[in-house]
Structure formats: structure tokens, C-alpha cells
BAROFI-900354 format. One record per residue (C-alpha): y, x, z. Coordinates in steps of 0.05 Angstrom, whole numbers. Last residue first. Example, Ala and Ser with C-alpha at 12.3 -4.5 7.8 and 13.67 -1.06 7.14 Angstrom:
+--------+--------+--------+
:     c2 :     c1 :     c3 :
+--------+--------+--------+
:    -21 :    273 :    143 :
:    -90 :    246 :    156 :
+--------+--------+--------+
//
This chain:
+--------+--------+--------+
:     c2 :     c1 :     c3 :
+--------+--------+--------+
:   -260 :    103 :    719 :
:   -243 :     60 :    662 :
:   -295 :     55 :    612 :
:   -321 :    -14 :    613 :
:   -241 :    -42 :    623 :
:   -223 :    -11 :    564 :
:   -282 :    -33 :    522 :
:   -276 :   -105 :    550 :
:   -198 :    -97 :    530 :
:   -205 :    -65 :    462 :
:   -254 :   -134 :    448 :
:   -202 :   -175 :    479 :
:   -149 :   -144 :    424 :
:   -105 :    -85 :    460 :
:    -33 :    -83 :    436 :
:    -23 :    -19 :    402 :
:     17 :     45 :    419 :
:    -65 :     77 :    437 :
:    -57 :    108 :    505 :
:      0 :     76 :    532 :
:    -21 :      9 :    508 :
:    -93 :     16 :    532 :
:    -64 :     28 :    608 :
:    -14 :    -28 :    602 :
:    -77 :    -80 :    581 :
:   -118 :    -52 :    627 :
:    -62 :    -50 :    686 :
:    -48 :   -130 :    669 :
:   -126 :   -153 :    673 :
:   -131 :   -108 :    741 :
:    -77 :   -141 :    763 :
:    -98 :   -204 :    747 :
:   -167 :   -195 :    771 :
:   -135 :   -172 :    834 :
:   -100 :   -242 :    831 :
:   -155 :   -289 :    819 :
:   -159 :   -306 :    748 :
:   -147 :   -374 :    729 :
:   -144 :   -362 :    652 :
:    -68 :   -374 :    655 :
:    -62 :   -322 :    712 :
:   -103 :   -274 :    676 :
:    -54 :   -275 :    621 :
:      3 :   -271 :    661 :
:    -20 :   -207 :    689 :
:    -44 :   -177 :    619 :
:     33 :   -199 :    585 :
:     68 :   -169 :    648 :
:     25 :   -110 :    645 :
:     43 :   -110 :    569 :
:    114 :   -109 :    579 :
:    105 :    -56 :    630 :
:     78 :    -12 :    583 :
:    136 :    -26 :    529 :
:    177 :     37 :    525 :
:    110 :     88 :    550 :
:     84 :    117 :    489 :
:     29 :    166 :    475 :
:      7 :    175 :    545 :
:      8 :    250 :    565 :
:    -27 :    246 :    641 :
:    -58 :    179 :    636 :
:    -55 :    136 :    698 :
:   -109 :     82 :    703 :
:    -71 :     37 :    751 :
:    -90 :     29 :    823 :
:   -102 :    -32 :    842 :
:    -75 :    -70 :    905 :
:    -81 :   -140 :    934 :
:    -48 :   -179 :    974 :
:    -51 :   -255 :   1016 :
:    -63 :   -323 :   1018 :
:     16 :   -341 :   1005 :
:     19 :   -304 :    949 :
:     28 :   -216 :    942 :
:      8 :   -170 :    881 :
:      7 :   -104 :    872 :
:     -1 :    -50 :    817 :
:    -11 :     21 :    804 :
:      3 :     88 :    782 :
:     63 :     76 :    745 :
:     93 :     26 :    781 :
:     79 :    -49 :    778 :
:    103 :    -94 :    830 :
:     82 :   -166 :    817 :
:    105 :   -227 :    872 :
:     81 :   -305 :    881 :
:    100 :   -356 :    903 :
:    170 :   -341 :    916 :
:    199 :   -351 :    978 :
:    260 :   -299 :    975 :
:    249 :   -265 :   1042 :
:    167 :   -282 :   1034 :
:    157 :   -256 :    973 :
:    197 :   -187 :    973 :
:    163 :   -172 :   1039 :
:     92 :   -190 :   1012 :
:    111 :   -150 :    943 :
:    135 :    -94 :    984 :
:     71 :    -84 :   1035 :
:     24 :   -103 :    987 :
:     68 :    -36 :    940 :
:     55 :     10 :    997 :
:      9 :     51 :    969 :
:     53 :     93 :    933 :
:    125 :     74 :    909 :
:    151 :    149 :    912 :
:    220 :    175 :    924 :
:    223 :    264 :    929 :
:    237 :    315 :    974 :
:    273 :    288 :   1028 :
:    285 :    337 :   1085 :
:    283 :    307 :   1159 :
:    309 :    347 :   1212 :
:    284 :    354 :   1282 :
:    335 :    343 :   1336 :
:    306 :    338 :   1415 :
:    336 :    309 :   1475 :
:    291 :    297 :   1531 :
:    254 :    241 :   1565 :
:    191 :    260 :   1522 :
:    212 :    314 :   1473 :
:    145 :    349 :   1482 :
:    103 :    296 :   1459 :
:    155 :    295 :   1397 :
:    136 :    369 :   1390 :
:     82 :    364 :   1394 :
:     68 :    309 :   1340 :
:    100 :    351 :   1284 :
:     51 :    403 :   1311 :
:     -4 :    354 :   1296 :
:     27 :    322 :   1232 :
:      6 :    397 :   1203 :
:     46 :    453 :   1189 :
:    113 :    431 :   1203 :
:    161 :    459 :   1152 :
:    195 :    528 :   1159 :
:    272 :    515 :   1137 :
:    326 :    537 :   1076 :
:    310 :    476 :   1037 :
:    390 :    467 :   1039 :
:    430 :    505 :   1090 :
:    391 :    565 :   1134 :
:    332 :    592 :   1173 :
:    321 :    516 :   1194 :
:    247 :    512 :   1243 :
:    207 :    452 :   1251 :
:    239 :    423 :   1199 :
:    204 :    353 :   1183 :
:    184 :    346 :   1097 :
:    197 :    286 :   1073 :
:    176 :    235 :   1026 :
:    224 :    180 :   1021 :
:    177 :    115 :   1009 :
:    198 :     56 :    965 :
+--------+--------+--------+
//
């Protein structure tokens, strides 16, 4: 999980109440310019995101509990992490799906699936975030022919 922030370059006042760095340049400045010093920039959360760091999860997930193998599905993607390595793919993300209690049901059903076919694991993502991503658009289960057709169109 990732805490986006925003660094405080300047605070006017309590809350969001502060000028933001402009760029990860100035941010970097001023941390250049801190050397040996004491300095106090602020960090304001704005929001939690899982993002692109969902290898980085399932590997860590993984290896403190010694599974063989770890699935973290999100929204906008998937990841997957064994003992030869991750993968990542991002999900086909629909902005007004139809329904959503169930999607992850079906990227279970897709992943395990691919795993029983002998998929390797980005296939099995990519098998599991197909079958989720037809789900949410349609509210049915996808047959294999909905699935080819899914997976044909997805850009």
C-alpha cells in the first residue's frame, strides 16, 4: 500500500493549508540543502493506493509466510509472486462497470483456472483479470468463447 503525499514546501496554515513542491527537483533541493543540517518538511497524505507495487507485496507477503505462491488483485491490476519470481498485469479497468460484488470471485476463479491448465503465472493473471474484467462489464460469468473474445479486444 502506498501513502501518496504531497511534501510542504511552504505551510500558510493547519490542514491542506501549504504550497506543495513543484517538481521532485525542488523537493530534492531542498534535501541537498539540508545536508548536515536540520531541516522539517511535512508530509500530507492525500490518498492510499496499491499501484505498481503489488510484485513488491505479493513477493514480501510470500516469502515472510512461505507460501508458494501469492495473488494480489486490486482494481486496476494484478500480481503474482513464487519462488522463480513476479509478474504484473494491469487489469482492464472499466470506468462504470455494471456490477462489482463478485469481481474478485471471478479473478480468483480465472487465476485458478489457468493454474489447473498449467498456465504460467502472467498467463494466470491475465486469465483471472479477463474473466473479472468481463464480469464487471456484462454480470455474467464469461464462457471460453466470451473469454477469447475478451481477451481479443482488450487494449
Amino acid at each position: 500500500m502506498n501513502t501518496i503525499v504531497a511534501p510542504d514546501e511552504q505551510r500558510a496554515g493547519p490542514g491542506e493549508n501549504f504550497t506543495p513542491f513543484a517538481s521532485l527537483a525542488g523537493f530534492g533541493q531542498r534535501i541537498v540543502g539540508a545536508a548536515g543540517q536540520g531541516t522539517n518538511i511535512e508530509l500530507y497524505p492525500r490518498f492510499d493506493k496499491l499501484g505498481d507495487n503489488g510484485p513488491i507485496l505479493a513477493a514480501a507477503i510470500r516469502q515472510k509466510l512461505g507460501l508458494v505462491t501469492v495473488v494480489v488483485h486490486p482494481c486496476e491490476s494484478a500480481a503474482c509472486a513464487t519462488a522463480a519470481g513476479t509478474w504484473h498485469v494491469p487489469g482492464p479497468v472499466i470506468g462504470q462497470p455494471l456490477l462489482t460484488t463478485g469481481a474478485g470471485d471471478h479473478f480468483n476463479a480465472g487465476f485458478a483456472t489457468g493454474q489447473l491448465l498449467g498456465l504460467t503465472p502472467e498467463s494466470c493473471l491475465a486469465l483471472g483479470v479477463s474473466t473479472s474484467g468481463h464480469y464487471v462489464r456484462t454480470g455474467q460469468s464469461p464462457s471460453l468463447a466470451d473469454l477469447e473474445t475478451f481477451l481479443a479486444n482488450w487494449r
